[in-house]
C-alpha positions as CSV (number, residue, x, y, z in Angstrom):
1,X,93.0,81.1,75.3
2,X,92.6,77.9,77.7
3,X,95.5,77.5,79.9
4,X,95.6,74.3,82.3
5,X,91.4,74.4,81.9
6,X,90.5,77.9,82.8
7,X,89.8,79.9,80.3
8,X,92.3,83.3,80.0
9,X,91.4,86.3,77.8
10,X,94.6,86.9,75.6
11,X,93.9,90.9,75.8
12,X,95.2,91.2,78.7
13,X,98.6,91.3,80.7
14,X,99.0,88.9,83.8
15,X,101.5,89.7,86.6
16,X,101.0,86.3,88.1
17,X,102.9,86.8,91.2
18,X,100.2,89.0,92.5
19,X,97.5,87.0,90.5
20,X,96.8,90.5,88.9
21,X,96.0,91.6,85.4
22,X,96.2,94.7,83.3
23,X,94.4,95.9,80.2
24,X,95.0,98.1,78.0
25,X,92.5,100.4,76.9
26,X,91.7,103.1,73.9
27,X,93.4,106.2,74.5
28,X,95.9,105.2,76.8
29,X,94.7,104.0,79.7
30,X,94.8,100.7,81.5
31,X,91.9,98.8,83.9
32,X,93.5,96.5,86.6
33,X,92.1,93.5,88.4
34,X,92.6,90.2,90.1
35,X,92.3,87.1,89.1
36,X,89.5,84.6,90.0
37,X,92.3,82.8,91.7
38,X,93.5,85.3,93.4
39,X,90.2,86.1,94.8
40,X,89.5,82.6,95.6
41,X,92.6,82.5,97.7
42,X,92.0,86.2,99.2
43,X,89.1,85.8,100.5
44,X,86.1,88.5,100.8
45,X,87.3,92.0,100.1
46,X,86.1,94.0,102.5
47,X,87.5,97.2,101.1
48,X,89.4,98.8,98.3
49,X,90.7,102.4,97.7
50,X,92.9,102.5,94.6
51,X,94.7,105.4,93.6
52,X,92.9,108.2,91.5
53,X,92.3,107.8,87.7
54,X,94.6,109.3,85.9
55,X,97.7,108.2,88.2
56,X,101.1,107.2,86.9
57,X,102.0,103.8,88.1
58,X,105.1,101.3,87.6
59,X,104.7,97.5,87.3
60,X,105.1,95.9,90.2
61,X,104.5,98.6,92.5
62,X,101.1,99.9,94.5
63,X,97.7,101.2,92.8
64,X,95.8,101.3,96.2
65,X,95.0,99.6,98.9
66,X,92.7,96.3,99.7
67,X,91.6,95.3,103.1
68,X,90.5,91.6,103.3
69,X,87.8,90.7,106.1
């Protein structure tokens, strides 16, 4: 899918207030990230600790922690 020229994998789920995305996987599960704007406006990462696999999360709340340098 191309929205506004950048190219957007439908699979997955965008929470675009945090420039975040989810995906669900087989089995259950989901794998989290951030988009490449919200990396571009984050800066370097100089640290992440996200909550263990296997956690029950709720949208819009924490799954860890990120530390930008």
């Amino acid at each position: 899918m191309l929205i506004a020229g950048a190219t957007v994998p439908a699979a997955l789920w965008y929470w675009a207030a945090d420039q975040t995305w989810a995906e669900p996987l087989p089995g259950g599960g989901i794998r989290v990230g951030i988009t490449a704007l919200g990396l571009k406006a984050s800066g370097e990462i100089y640290m992440c600790r996200p909550k263990p696999v296997g956690s029950e999360v709720e949208q819009g709340r924490s799954l860890g922690v990120v530390e930008l340098a």
